[in-house]
N, C-alpha and C positions, 0 to 999 in steps of 0.2 A: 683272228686265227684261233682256233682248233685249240683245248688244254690238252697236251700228252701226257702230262706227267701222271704216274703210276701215283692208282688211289690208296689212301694210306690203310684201306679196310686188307688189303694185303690179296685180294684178287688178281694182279696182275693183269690186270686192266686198266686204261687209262681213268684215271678222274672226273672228265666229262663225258663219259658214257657207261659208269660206275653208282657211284655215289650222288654225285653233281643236280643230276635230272631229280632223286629224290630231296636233298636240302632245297630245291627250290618247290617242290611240292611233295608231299609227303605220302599223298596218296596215290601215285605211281608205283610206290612199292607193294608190288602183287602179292609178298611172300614175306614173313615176321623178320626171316634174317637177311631180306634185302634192308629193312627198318634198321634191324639192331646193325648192321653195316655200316648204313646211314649216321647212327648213331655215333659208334665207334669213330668214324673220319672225320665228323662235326667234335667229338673231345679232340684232336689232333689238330684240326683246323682252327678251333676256338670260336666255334656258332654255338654259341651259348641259348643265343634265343629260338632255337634249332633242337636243342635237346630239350631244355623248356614245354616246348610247342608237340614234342611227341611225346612225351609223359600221357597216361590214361587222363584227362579231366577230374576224376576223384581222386588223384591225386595232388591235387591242388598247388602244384611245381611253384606255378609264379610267385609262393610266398617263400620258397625257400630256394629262390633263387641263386642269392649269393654263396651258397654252398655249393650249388650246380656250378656256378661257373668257379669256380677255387677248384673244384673236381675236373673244369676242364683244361683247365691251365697248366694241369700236370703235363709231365713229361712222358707224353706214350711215345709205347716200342716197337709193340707190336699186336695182333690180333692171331688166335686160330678160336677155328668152329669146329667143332668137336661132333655135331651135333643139330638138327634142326628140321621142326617136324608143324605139319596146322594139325593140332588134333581134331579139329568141330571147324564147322563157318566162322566160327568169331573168334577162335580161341586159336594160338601156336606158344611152340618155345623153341629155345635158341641155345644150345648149355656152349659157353667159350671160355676160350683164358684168356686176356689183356694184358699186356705187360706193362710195367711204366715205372719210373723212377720218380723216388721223392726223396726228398736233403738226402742226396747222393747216396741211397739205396734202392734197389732192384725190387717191385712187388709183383705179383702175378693175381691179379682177381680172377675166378676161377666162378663162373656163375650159371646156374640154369634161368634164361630169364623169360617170363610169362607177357604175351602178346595177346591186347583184345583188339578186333575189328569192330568199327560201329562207325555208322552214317554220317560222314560230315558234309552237309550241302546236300548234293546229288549222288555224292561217291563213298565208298569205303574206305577205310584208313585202317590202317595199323598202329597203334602205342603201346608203348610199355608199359606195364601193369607195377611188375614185381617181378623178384628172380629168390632164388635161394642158394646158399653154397652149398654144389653135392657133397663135396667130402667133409660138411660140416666144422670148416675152418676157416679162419680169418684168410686178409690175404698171404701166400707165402714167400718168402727170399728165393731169389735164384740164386743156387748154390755155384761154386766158380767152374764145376766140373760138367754145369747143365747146358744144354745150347742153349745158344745167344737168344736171349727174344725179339731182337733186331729181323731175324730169318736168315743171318749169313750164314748159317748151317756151320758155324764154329764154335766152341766153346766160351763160354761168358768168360773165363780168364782171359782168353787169345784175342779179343774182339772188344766189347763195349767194357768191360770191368774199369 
């Protein structure tokens, strides 16, 4: 049987016809913020060796693994895309905010992230390169008056607080 369940990249689309088709191939995803999606539902899901594997190769992920996957083990909330563009054939970016709880506080990463294409096999791929914070700040607290990062369209006091 068919997964329905809604992907946690926040598309409102089911999981197998979302996300799913790319964690099992990477190069599927046509477009940087199909990847960085990918990405985003693999920290939620806990495919550690999923984010790993779409890291750029110069970035040399497999050694610093076990910080990747501590990173995936948080508690995400939610995702929005702000933003998302291929500037060149090889080159895109993706600018998003993530939500996600650690020892029972509320962070919001807020990141522009950089996407190269390049040949793996016969196909094209997309990895993540690097990203930068636009607003030149760590991540920040959801204040109790902000909506929920969850998406219920309520306020963080009324909802997840």
């Amino acid at each position: 049987m068919k997964d329905t369940s809604l992907c946690p990249c926040g598309s409102q689309r089911a999981l197998a016809d979302c996300c799913a088709p790319v964690h099992q191939n990477p190069s599927v995803a046509h477009h940087p913020e199909q990847l960085m999606r990918a990405r985003y539902s693999a920290h939620v899901l806990g495919l550690v060796d999923f984010v790993v594997a779409t890291y750029h190769p110069s970035c040399k992920a497999e050694q610093y693994r076990e910080g990747i996957a501590e990173s995936v083990h948080s508690e995400w909330l939610g995702l929005e895309v702000h933003n998302s563009q291929i500037a060149s054939d090889t080159e895109g970016y993706v600018e998003f905010k993530a939500f996600y709880r650690e020892q029972g506080k509320e962070y919001c990463l807020h990141e522009k992230s950089r996407f190269l294409r390049e040949m793996v096999g016969n196909s094209r791929q997309w990895f993540y390169i690097d990203g930068e914070y636009p607003d030149n700040s760590t991540p920040e607290k959801v204040g109790r008056n902000d909506p929920c990062p969850c998406g219920s369209g309520k306020k963080f006091k009324k909802c997840c607080q």
